[in-house]
C-alpha positions in Angstrom: 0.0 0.0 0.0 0.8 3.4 -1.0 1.8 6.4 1.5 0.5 10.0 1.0 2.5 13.0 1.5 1.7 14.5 4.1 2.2 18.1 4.9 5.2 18.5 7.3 2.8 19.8 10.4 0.5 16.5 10.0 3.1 14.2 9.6 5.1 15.9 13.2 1.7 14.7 14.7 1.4 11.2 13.6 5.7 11.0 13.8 4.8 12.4 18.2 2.1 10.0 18.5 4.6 6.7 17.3 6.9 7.7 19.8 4.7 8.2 22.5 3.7 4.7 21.5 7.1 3.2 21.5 7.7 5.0 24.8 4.1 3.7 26.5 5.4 0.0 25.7 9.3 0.7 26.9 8.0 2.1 30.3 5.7 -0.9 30.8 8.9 -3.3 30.0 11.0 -1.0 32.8 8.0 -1.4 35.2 7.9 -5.4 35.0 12.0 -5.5 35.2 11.6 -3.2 38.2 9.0 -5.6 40.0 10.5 -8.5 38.8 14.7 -7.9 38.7 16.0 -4.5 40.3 15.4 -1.2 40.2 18.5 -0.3 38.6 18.3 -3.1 35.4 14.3 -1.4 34.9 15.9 2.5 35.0 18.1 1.2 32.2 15.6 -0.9 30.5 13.8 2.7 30.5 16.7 5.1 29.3 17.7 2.4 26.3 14.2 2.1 25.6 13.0 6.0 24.9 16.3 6.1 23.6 15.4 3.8 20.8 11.8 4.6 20.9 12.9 8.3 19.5 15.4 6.9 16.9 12.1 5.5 15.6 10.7 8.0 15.9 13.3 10.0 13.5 13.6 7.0 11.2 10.0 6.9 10.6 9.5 9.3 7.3 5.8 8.3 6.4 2.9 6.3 7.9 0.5 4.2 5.5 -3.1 5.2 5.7 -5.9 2.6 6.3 -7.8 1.1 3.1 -9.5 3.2 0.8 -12.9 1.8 1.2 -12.4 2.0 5.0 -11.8 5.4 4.9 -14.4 6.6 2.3 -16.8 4.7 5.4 -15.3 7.3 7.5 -15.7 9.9 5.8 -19.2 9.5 4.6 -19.6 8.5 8.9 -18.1 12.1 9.7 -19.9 14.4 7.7 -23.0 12.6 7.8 -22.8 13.5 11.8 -20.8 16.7 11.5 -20.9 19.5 9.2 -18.4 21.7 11.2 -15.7 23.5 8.6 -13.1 21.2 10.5 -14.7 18.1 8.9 -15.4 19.5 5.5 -11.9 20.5 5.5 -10.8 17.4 6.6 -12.9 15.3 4.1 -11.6 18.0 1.0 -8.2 17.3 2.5 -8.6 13.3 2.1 -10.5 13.7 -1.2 -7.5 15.7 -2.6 -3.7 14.2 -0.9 -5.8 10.1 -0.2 -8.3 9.9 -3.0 -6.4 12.0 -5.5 -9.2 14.1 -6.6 -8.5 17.4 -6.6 -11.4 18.7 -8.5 -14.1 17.3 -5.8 -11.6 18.8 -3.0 -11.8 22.1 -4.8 -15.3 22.1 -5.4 -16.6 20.9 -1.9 -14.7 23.8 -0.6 -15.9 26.1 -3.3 -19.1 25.3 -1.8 -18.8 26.1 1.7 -16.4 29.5 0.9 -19.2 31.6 1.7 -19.2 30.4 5.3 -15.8 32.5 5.5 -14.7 30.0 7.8 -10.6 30.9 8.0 -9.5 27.0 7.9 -12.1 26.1 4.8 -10.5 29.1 3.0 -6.3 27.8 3.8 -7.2 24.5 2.7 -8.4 25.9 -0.4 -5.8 28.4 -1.0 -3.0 25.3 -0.1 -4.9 22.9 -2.8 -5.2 25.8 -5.6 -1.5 26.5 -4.9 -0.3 22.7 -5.3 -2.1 22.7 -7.9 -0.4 25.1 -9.8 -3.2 27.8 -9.6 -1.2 30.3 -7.6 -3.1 33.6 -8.2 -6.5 32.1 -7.9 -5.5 31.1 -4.6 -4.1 34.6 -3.7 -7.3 36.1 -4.7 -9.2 33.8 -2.7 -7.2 34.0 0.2 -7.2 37.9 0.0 -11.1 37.8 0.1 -11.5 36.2 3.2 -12.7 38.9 6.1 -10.1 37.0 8.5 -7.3 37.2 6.0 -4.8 39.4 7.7 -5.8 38.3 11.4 -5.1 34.6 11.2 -2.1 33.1 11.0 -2.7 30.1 9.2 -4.3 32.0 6.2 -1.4 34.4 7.0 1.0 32.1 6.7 -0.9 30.1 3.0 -1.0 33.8 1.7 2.9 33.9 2.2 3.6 30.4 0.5 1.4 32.0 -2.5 3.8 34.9 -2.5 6.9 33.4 -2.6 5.6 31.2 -5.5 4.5 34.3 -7.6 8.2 35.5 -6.6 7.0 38.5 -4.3 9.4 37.5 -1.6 9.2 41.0 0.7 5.6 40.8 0.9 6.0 37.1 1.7 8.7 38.1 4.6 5.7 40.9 5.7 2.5 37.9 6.0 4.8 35.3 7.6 6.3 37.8 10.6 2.4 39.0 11.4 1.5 35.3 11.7 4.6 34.5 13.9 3.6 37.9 15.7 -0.5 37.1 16.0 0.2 33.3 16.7 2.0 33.8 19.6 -1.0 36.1 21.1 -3.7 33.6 19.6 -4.4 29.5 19.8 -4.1 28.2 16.4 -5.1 26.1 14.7 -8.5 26.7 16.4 -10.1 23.0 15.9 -12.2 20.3 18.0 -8.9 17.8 18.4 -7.3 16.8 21.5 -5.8 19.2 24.1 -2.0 17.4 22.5 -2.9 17.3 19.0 -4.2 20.8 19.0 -0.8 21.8 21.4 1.5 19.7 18.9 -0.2 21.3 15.7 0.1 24.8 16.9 4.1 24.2 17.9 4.4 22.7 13.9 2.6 25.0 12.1 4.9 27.9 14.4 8.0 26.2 13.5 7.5 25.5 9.7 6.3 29.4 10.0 9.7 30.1 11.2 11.3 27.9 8.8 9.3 29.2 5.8 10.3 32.8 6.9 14.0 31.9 7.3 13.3 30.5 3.4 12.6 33.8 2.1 15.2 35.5 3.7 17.8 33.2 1.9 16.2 34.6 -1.2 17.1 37.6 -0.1 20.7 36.6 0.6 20.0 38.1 4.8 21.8 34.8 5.8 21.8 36.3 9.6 18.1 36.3 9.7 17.5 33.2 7.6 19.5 30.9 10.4 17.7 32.6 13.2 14.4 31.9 11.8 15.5 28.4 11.3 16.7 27.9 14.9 13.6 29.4 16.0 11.7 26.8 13.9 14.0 24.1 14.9 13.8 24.5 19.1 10.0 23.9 18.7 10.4 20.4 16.9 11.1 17.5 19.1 12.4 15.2 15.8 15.8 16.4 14.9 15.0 14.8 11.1 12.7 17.6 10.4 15.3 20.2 11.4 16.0 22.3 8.7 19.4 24.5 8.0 20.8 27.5 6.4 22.1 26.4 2.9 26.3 25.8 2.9 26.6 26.7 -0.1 25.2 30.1 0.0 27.1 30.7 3.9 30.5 30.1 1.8 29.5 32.0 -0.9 28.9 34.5 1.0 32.2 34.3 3.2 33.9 34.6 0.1 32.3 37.5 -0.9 33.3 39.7 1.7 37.1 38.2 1.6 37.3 40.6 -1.5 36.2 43.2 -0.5 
């Protein structure tokens, strides 16, 4: 079977929930060496045990998704009993990266725009931009009453811009949705207390990260690896770290040399 491709702050989510699974079973192994051996042999059944539950956790790079039919049972199960914008969006979501069918996705969400619900109108704007359809989504995005108070459509409006090549106005959307999402709970949805605390720390940090991005394309290397650091402190899984490019650090080096 297949994997999709998920979106970096989705797959930080499922990659946190398989270590807190590895990590569940490794304590239970410490407690029965603790009851059953010594104290000592369960503390280092427990330190070797996170320790390889999180290089699991780092190894892991996708997660396959249940069968198709199974999950079109779901889907039809959820929005039969919900209509919220966080089910639409998640059954436009499934439609478009599980069923591959982005012209359903697009017009389910079509369909609900009016609403002016702010995470209908990103998941829009992120499927027109994949899709090639970058202005549409701008225009979209731009339309939406919430569109320079949220930071998630903040955020989609600055991937837009960067893809049109408007990199300063892309710098300007990402550092007000750093700004607002550190006075505002975001992604504002029905999960979990920890789904909805580990979404909000991966959208932040691929915020940073998509920031630091634009300011390599504006060769401010300074700013680029702060913005990455920022981005990297909030993820737990080194493997989604990212890092200012070598090659444009030396180049840069050497650029001052001769001067």
């Amino acid at each position: 079977m297949s994997s999709i491709q998920y979106d970096p702050e989705i797959l930080y989510v499922q990659k946190l929930y398989f270590f807190l699974y590895l990590a569940t079973i490794s304590i239970l192994i410490a407690l029965i060496i603790i009851v059953y051996v010594d104290l000592r042999s369960g503390l280092y059944s427990l330190a070797v045990g996170f320790g390889l539950s999180y290089i699991g956790m780092v190894m892991k790079k996708n997660f396959n998704p249940p069968g198709k039919r199974l999950s079109a049972q779901r889907m039809a199960h959820t929005i039969s009993q919900d209509s919220s914008p966080l089910s639409i969006a998640g059954f436009a979501s499934q439609l478009y990266y599980y069923f591959h069918e982005p012209t359903q996705a697009i017009s389910i969400l079509e369909k609900f725009l009016s609403s002016q619900d702010p995470l209908l109108c990103m998941t829009l704007g992120d499927i027109l931009l994949k899709e090639g359809k970058p202005m549409r989504a701008l225009y979209i995005l731009r339309d939406n009453p919430h569109a320079l108070v949220d930071p998630l459509l903040l955020a989609t409006q600055g991937r837009v811009l960067i893809q049109i090549n408007k990199i300063p106005e892309a710098v300007k959307m990402f550092e007000r949705s750093i700004h607002l999402a550190k006075q505002n709970k975001f992604p504002k949805s029905s999960n979990n207390w920890i789904t909805q605390k580990i979404l909000t720390v991966s959208y932040l940090a691929n915020i940073h990260h998509s920031l630091a991005d634009c300011y390599i394309m504006l060769n401010d290397f300074h700013l680029a690896k702060k913005h990455y650091r920022s981005g990297n402190y909030r993820v737990f899984d080194v493997s989604l770290w990212r890092h200012c490019p070598s090659v444009q650090l030396d180049s840069t080096k050497n650029h001052k040399n001769t001067k």
